[in-house]
Backbone bond lengths (Angstrom), bond angles and torsions (degrees), N, CA, C in turn:
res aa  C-N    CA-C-N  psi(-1)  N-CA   C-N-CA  omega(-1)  CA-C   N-CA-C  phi
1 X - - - 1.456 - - 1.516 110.76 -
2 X 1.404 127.34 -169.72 1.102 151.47 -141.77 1.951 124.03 -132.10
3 X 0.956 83.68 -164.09 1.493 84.37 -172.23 1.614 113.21 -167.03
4 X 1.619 113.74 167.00 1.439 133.28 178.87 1.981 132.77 106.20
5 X 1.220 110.76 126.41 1.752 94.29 -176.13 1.840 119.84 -157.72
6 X 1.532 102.51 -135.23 1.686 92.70 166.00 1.663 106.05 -167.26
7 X 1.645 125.97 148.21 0.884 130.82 -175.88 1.866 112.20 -29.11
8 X 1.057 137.50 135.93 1.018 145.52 163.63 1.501 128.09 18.11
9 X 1.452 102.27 17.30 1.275 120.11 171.27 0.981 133.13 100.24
10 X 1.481 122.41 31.17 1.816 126.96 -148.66 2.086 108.19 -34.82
11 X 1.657 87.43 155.51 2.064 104.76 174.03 1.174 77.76 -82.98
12 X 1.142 124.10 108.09 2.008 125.76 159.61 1.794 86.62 -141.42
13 X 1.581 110.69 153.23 1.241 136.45 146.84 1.287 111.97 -50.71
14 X 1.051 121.44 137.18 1.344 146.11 147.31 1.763 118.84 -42.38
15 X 0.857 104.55 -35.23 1.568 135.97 -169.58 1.750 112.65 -98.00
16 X 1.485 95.56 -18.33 1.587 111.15 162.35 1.398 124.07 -33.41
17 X 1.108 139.96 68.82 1.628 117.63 -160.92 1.636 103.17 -159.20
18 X 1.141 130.48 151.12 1.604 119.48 178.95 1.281 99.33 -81.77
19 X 1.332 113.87 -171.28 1.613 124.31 -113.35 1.674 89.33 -108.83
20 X 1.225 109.13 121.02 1.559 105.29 171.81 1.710 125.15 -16.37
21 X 1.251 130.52 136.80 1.370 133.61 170.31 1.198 97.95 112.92
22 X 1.379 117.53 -44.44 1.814 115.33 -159.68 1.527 94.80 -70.97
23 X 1.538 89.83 148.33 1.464 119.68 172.66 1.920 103.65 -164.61
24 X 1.700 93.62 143.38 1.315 100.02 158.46 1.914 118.41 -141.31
25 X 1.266 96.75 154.55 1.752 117.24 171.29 1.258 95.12 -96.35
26 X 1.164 116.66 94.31 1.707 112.08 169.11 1.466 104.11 -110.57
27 X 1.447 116.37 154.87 1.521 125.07 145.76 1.523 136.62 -165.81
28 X 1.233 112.53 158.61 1.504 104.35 -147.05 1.305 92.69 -132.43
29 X 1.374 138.72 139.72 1.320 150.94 -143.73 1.708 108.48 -163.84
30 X 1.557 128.05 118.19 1.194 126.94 -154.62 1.307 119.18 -148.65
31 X 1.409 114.38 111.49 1.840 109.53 -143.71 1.941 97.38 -107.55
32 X 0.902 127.63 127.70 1.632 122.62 -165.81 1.835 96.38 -110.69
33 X 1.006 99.88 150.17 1.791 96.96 162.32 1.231 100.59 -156.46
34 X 1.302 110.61 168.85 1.452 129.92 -171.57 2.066 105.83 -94.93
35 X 1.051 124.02 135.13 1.479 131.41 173.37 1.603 124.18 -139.92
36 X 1.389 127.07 179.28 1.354 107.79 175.29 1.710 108.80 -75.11
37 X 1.355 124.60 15.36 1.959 125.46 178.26 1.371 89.94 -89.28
38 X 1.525 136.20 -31.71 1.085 138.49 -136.24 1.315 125.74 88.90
39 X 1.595 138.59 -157.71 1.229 135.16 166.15 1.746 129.06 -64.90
40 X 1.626 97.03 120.33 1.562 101.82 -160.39 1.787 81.17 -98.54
41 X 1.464 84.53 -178.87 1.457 106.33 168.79 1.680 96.17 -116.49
42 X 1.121 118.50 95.36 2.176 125.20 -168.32 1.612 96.22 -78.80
43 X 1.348 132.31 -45.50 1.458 122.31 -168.22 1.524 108.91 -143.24
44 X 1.337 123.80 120.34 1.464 132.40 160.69 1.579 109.51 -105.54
45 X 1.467 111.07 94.64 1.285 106.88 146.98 1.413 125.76 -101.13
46 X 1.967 107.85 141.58 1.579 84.74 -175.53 1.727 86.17 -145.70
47 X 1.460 130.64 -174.32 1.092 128.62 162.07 1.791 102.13 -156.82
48 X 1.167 91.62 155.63 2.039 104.31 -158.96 1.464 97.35 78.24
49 X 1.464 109.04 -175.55 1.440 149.28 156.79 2.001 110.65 -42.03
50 X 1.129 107.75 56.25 1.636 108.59 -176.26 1.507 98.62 -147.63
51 X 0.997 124.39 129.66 1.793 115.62 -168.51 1.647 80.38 -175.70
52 X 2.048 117.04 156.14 0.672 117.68 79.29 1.513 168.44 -116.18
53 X 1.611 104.62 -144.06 1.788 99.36 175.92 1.504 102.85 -96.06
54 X 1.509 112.96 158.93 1.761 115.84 -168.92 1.312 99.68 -48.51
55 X 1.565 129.01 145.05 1.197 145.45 160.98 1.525 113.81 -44.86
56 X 1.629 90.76 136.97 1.619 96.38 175.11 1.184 116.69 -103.89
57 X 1.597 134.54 -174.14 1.673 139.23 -145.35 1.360 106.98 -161.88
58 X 1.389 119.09 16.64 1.649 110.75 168.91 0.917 127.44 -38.58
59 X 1.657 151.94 -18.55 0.941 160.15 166.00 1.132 121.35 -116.47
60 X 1.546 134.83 12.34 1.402 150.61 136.96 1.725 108.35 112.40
61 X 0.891 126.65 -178.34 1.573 109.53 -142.68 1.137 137.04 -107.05
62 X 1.685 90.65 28.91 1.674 117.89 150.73 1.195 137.51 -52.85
63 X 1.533 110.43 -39.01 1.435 137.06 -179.26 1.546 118.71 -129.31
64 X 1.364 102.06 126.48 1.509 109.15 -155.07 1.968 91.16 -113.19
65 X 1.559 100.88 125.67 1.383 105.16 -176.21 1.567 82.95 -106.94
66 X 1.999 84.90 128.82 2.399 90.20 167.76 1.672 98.93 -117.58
67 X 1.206 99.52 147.90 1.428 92.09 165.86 1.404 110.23 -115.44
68 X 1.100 103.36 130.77 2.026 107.93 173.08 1.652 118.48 -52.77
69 X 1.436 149.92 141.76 0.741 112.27 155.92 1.859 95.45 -149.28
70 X 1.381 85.03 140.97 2.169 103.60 -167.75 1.738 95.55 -107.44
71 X 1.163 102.25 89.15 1.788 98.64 -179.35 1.490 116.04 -41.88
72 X 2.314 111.47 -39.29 1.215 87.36 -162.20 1.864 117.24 -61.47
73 X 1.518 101.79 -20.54 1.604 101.00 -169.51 1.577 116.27 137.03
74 X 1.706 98.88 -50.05 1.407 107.19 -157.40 1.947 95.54 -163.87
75 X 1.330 94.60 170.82 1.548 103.25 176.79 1.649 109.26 -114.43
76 X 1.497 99.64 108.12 1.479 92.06 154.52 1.818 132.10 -109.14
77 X 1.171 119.39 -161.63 1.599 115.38 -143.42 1.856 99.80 -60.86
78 X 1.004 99.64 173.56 1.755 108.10 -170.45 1.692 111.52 44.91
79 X 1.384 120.58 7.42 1.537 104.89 160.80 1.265 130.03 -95.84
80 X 1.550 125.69 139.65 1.270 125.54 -167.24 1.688 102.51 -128.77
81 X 1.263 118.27 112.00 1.729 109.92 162.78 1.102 103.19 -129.38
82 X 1.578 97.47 145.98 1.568 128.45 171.56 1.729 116.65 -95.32
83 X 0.799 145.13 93.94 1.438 137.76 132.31 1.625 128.27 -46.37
84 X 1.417 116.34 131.98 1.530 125.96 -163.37 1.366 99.25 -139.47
85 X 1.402 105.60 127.48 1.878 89.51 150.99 1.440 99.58 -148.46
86 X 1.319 92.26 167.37 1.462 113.55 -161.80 1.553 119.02 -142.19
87 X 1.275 94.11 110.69 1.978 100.90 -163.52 1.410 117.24 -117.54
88 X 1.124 112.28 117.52 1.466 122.02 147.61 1.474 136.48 -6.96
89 X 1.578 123.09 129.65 1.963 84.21 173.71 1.366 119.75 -68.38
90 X 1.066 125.28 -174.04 1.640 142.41 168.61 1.817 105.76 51.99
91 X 1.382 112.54 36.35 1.062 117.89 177.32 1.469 125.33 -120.12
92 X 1.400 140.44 142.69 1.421 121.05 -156.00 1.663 99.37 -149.51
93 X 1.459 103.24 114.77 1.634 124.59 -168.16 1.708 109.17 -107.00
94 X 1.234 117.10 160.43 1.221 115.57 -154.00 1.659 90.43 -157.59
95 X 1.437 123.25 102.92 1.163 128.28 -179.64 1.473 145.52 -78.84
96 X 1.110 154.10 11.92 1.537 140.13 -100.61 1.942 85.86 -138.30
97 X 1.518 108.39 179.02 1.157 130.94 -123.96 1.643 98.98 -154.32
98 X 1.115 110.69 95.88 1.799 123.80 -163.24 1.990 103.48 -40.34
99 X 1.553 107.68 -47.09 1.711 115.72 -174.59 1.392 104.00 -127.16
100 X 0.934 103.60 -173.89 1.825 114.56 155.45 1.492 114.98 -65.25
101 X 1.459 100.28 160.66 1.555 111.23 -175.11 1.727 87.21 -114.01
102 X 1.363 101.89 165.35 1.696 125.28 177.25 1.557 104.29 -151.91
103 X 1.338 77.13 136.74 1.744 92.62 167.03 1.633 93.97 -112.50
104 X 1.394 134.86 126.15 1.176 125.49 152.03 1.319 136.90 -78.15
105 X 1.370 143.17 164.80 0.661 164.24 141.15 1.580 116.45 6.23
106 X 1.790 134.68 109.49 1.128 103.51 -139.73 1.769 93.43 -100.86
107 X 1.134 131.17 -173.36 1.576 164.26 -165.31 1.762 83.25 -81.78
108 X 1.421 113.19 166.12 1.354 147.21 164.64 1.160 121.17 -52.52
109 X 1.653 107.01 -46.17 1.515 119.72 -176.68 1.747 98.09 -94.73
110 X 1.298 141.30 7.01 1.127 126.82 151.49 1.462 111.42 76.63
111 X 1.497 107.98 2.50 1.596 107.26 173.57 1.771 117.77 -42.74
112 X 1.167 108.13 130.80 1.524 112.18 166.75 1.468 118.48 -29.53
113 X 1.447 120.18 159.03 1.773 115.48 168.37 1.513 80.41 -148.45
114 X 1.050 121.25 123.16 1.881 146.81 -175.28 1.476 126.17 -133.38
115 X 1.229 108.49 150.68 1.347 114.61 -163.32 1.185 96.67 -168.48
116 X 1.548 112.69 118.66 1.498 122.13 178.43 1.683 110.88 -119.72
117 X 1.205 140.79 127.28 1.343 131.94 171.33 1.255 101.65 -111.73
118 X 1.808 117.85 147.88 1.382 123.71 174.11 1.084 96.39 -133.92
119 X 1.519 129.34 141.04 0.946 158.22 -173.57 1.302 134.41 -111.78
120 X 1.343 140.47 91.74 1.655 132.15 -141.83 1.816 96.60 -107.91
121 X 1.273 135.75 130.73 1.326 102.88 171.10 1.688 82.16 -147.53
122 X 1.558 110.74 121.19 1.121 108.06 -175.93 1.745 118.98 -92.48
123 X 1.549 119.44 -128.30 1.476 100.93 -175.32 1.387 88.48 -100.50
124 X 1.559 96.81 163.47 1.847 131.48 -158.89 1.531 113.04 25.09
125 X 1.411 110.73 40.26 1.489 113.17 158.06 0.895 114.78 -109.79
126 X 1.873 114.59 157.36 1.483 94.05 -176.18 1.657 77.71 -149.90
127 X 1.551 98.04 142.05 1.505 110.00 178.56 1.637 117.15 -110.09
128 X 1.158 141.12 178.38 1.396 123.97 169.38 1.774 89.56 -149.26
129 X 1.431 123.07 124.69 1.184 132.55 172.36 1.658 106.98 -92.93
130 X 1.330 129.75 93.54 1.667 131.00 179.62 1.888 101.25 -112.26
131 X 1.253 120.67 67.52 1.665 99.18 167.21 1.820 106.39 -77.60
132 X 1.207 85.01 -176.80 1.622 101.65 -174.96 2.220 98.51 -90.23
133 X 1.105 83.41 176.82 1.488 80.32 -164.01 1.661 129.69 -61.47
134 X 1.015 151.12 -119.50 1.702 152.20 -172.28 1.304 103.75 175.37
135 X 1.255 129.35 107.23 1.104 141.19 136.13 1.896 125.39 -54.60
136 X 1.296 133.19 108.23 1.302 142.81 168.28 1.491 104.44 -114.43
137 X 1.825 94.25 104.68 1.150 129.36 -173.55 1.824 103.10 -51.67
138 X 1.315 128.61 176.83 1.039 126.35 165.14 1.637 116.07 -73.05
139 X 1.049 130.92 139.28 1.293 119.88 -166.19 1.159 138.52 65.43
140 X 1.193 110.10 24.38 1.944 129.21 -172.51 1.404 87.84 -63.18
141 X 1.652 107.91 168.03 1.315 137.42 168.33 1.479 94.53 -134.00
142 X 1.415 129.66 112.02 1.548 112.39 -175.16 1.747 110.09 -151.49
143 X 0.797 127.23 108.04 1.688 118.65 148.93 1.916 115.72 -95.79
144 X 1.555 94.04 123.67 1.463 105.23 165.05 1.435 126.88 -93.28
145 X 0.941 156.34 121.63 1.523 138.72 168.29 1.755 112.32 -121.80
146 X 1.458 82.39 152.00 1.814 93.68 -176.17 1.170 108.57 -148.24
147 X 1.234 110.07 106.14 1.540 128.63 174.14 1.562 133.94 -123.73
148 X 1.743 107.33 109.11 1.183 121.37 -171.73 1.102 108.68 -100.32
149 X 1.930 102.19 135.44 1.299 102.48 -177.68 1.598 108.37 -100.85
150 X 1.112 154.57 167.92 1.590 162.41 -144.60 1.625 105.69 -154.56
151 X 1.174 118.65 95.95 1.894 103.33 156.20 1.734 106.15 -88.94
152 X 1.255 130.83 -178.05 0.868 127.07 122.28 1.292 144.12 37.43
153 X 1.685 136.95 76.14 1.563 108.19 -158.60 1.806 129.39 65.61
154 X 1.379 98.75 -4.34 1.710 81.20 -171.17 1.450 88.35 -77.27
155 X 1.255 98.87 -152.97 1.706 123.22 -163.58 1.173 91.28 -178.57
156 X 1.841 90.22 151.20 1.365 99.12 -176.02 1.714 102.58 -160.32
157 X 1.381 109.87 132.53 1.668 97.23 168.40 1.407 110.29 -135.40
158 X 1.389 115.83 147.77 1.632 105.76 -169.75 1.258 98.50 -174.85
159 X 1.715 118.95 153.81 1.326 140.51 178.28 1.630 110.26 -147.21
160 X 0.860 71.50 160.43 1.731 108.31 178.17 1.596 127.71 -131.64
161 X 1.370 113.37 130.30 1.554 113.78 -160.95 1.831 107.77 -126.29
162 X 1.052 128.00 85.05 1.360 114.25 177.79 1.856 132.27 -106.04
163 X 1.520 94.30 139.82 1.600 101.69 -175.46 1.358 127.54 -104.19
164 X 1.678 118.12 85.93 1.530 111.78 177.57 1.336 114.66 -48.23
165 X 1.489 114.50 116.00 1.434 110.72 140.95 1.889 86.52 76.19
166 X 1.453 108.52 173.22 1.751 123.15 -165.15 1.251 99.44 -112.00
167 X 1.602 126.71 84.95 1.060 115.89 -178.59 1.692 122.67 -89.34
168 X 1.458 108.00 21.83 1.173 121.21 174.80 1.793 113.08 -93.91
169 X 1.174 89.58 -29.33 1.691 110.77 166.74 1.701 118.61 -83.24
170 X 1.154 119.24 -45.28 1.533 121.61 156.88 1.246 87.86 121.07
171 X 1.589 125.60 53.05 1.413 110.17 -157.34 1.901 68.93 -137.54
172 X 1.300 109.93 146.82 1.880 132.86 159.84 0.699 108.59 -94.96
173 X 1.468 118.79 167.48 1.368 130.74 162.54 1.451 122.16 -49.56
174 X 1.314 123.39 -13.72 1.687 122.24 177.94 1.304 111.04 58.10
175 X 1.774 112.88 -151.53 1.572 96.07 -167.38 2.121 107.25 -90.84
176 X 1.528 86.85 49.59 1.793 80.32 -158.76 1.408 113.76 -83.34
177 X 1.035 119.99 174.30 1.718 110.53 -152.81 2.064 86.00 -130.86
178 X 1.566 102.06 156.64 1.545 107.50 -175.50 1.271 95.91 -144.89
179 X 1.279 127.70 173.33 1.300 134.89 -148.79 1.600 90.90 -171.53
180 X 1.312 151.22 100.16 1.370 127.73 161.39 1.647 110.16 -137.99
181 X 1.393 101.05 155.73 1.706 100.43 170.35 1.417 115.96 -178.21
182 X 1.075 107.99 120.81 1.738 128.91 177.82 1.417 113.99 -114.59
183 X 2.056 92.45 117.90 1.283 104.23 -175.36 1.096 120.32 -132.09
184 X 1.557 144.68 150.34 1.293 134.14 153.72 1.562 147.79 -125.96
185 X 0.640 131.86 135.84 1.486 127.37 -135.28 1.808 92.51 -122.09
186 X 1.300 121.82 135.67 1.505 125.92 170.34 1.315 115.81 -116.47
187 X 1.483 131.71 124.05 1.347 125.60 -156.49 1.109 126.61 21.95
188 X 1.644 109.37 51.82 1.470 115.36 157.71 1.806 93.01 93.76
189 X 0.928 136.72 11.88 1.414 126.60 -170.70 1.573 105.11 -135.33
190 X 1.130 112.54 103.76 1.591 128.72 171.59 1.479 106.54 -30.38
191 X 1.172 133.34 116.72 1.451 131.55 174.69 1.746 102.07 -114.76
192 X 1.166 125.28 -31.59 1.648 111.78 -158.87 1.742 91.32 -151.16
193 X 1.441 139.37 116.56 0.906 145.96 143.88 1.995 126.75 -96.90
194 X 1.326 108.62 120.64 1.148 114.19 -162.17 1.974 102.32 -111.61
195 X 1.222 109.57 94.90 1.981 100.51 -175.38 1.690 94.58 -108.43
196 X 1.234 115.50 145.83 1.207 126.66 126.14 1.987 135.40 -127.83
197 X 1.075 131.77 128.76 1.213 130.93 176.06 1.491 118.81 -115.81
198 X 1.363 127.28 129.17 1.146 133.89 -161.87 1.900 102.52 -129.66
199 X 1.304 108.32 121.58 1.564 94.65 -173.10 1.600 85.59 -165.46
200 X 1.485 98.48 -175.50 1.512 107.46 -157.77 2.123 87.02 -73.07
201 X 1.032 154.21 -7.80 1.208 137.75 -173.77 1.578 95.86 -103.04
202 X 1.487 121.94 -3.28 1.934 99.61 162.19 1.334 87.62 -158.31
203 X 1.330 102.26 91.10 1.571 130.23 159.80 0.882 123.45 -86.16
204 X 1.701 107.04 -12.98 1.503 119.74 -178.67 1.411 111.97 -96.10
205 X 1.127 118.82 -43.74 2.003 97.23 139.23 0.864 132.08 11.66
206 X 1.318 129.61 -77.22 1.330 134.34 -173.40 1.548 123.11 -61.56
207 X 0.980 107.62 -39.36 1.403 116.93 171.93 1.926 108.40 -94.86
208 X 0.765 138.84 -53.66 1.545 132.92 167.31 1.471 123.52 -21.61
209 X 1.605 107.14 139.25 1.208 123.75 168.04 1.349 117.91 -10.28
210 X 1.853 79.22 -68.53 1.831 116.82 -161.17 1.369 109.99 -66.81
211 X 1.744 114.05 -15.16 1.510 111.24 -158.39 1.461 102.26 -129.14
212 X 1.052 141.63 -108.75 1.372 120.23 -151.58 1.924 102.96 -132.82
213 X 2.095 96.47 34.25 1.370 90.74 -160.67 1.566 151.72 18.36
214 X 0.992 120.62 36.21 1.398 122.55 173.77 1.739 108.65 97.37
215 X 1.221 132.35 2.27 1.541 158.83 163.38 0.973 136.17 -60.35
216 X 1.325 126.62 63.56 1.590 127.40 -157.80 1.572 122.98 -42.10
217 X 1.845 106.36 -56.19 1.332 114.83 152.09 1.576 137.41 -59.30
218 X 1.504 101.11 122.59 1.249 102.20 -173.73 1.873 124.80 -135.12
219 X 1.160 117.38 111.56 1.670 110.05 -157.51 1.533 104.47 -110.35
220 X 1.263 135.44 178.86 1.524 166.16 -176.67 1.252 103.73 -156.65
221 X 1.355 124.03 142.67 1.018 142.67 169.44 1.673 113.06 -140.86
222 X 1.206 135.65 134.61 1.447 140.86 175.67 1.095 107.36 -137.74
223 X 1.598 112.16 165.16 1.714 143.76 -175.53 1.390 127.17 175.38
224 X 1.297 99.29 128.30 1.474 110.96 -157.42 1.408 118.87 -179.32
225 X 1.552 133.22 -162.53 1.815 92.25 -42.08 1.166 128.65 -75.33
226 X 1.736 135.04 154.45 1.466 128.36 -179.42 1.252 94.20 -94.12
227 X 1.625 118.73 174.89 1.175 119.38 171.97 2.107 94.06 -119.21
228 X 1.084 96.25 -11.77 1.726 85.26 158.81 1.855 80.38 -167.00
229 X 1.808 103.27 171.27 1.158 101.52 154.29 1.651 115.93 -154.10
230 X 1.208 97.59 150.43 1.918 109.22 -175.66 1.265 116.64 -29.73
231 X 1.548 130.11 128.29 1.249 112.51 -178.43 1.546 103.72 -81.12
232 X 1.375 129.65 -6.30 1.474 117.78 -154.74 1.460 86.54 -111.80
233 X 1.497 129.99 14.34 1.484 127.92 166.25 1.587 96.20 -108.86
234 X 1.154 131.83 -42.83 1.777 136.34 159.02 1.426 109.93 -27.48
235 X 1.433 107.98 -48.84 1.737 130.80 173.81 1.813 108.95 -48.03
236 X 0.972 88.53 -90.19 1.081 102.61 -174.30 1.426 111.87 -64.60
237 X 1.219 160.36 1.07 1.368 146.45 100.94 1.313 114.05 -17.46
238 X 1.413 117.29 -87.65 1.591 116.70 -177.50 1.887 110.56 -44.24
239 X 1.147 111.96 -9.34 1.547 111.13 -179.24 1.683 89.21 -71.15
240 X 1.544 104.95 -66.27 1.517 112.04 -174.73 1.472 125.01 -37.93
241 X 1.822 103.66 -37.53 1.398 81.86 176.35 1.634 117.14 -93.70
242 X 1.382 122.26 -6.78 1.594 127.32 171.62 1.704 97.82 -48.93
243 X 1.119 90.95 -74.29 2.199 97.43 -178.05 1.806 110.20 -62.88
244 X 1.096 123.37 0.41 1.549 118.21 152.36 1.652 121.41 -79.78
245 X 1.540 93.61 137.41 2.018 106.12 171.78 1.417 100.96 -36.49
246 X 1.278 126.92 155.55 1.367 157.15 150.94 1.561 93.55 66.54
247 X 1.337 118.52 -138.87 1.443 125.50 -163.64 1.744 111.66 -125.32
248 X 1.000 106.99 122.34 1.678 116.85 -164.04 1.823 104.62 -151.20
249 X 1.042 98.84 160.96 1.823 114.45 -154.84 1.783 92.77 -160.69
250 X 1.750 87.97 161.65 1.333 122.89 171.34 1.393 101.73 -125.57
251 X 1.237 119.08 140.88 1.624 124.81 151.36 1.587 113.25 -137.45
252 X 1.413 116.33 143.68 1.670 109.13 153.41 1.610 118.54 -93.79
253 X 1.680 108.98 123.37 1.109 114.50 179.13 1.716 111.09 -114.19
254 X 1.416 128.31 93.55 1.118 135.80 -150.54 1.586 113.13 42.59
255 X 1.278 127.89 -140.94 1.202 140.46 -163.58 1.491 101.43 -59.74
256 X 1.164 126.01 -24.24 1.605 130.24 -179.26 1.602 118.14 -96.22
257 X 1.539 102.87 136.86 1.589 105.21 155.72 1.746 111.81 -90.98
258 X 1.185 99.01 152.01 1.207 104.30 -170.08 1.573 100.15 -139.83
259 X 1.586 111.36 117.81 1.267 106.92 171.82 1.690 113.16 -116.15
260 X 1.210 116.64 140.50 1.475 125.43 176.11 1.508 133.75 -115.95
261 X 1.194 141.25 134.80 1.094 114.56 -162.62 1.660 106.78 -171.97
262 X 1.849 113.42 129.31 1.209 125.44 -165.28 1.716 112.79 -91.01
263 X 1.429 128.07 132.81 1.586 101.37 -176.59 1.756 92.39 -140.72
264 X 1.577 125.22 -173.90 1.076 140.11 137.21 1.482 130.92 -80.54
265 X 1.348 99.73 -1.81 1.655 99.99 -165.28 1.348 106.97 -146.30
266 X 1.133 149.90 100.14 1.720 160.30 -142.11 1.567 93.08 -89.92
267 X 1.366 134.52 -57.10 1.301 142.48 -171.64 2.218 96.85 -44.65
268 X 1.626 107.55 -48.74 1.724 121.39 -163.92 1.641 75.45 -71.68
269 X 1.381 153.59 -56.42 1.398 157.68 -153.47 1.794 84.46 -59.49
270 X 1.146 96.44 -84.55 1.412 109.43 -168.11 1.441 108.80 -9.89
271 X 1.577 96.32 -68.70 1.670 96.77 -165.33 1.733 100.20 -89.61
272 X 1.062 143.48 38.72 1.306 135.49 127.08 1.455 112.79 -70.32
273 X 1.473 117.07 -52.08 1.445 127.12 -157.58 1.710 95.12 -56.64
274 X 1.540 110.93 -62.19 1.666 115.49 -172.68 1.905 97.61 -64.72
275 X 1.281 134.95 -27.01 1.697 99.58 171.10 1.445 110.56 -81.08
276 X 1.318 128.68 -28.06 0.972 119.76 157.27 2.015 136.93 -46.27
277 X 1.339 113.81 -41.00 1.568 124.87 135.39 1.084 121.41 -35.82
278 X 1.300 114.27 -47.24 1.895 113.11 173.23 1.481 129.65 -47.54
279 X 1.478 82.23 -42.03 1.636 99.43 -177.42 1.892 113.28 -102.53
280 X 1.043 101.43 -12.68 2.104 111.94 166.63 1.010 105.59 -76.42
281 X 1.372 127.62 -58.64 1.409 132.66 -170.51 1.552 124.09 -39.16
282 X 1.638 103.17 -73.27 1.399 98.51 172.45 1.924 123.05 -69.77
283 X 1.124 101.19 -21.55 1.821 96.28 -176.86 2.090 93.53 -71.78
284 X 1.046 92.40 -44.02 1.647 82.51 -175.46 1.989 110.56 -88.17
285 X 1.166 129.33 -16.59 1.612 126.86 -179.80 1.386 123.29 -115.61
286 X 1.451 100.99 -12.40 1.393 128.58 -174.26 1.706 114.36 56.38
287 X 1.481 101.19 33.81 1.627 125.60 176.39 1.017 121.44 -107.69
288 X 1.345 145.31 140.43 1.180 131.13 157.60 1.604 118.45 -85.29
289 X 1.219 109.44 156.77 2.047 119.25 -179.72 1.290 94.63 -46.49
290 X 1.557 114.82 139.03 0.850 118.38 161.72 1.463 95.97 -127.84
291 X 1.522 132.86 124.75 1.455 121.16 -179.73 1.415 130.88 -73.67
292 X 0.982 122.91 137.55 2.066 110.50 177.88 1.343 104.10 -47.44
293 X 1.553 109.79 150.63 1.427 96.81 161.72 1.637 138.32 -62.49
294 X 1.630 90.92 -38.62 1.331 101.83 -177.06 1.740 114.33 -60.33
295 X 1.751 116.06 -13.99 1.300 90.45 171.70 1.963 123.17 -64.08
296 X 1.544 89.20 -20.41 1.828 85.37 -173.38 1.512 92.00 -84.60
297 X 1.199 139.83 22.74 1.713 118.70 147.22 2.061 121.29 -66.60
């Protein structure tokens, strides 16, 4: 399965969306290196509405927290952005995403709304991709993709949180179509591919056993690679997801844990995903969580 969503379901319209015509090609590209400050942010190129604000240092200036930020809000039809980054060795990036993201609701003509992130993390770097959740408006037209690349030693931890449709509003996904897939590849060699697609030919998905039982919210979480890992940290993960809303799991799939997990409520997702970080973090960085600030806004 899949991934992406939004805090606890915002009272927003359906109809929420900027103003017919607009569209953007944005992209934002972000080169990190290692120095005697520690990890800088050396080059931001971006074009459209994709920026971020100077890197932060909560944990001192080894690890550089960026936050993304897309003024319009959300993607509607004919927009496509790319996010890139590109790291240095011995450098350690920390990703996340001030609110939720939205794809709205798409146009007549059904044009795509896309968003691809690539992820470079070479040897003894280690990046962690945490945005805040994805809202998919009722009637989206959407492909997401997320592709991490692995040299050597990197590390990597990252999730994804997604929200069919406003189920705080009583609104489904409708006839809206999804596109998603998170993958990662280690010296060039595919290790873990994660797809889901949701469209008018498996609508039944959504409601199925096999598919996302009747659960609008839907997350992935990964970390990796270990070269072994604790069984009494294995433990206590799978504890986390028994005492989490709806239905959620741990598995090891080669060098990676991989946790997944179905809910009604993206906000109850949320904070599984970060205790679960609590306990990834240090077995795989030998760090403990340290949270962005901007999540306590």
């Amino acid at each position: 399965m899949s991934l992406v969503s939004e805090a606890v379901t915002p009272k927003v319209s359906a109809d929420e969306r900027p103003p017919q015509g607009s569209q953007w090609q944005a992209y934002l590209t972000l080169g990190f290196t290692k120095t005697a400050r520690g990890t800088v942010l050396k080059t931001c190129d971006h074009k459209g509405p994709l920026y971020v604000q100077k890197p932060f240092y909560p944990e001192g200036p080894d690890t550089a927290h960026i936050y993304l930020l897309h003024p319009p809000g959300g993607l509607v039809s004919g927009d496509e952005l790319v996010i890139e980054s590109n790291q240095a060795p011995d450098t350690h990036v920390l990703i996340t995403t001030p609110g939720a993201g939205r794809v709205y609701k798409a146009r007549p003509d059904r044009t795509l709304q896309c968003q691809t992130t690539r992820l470079n993390v070479p040897k003894d770097a280690i990046m962690e991709w945490l945005p805040q959740e994805t809202i998919l408006y009722p009637d989206a037209n959407t492909r997401l993709r997320n592709q991490i690349e692995l040299s050597a030693n990197g590390r990597f931890i990252g999730w994804e949180i997604t929200c069919f449709g406003l189920p705080a509003n009583q609104l489904d996904f409708g006839v809206g179509h999804a596109d998603q897939s998170f993958q990662i590849r280690v010296d060039g060699r595919l290790r873990l591919r994660e797809r889901l697609r949701v469209d008018a030919q498996s609508q039944t998905l959504m409601g199925g056993q096999a598919g996302l039982q009747g659960c609008p919210v839907n997350g992935l979480m990964l970390a990796g690679p270990f070269t072994a890992f604790d069984d009494d940290a294995l433990e206590r993960l799978r504890q986390l997801c028994r005492d989490a809303d709806g239905v959620s799991g741990v598995t090891l799939v080669d060098e990676f844990v991989v946790v997944r997990s179905l809910s009604h409520d993206s906000e109850k997702m949320k904070r599984l995903f970060t205790q679960c970080w609590g306990v990834l973090r240090p077995e795989l960085l030998a760090k403990d969580a340290c949270a962005p600030r901007i999540w306590a806004t």
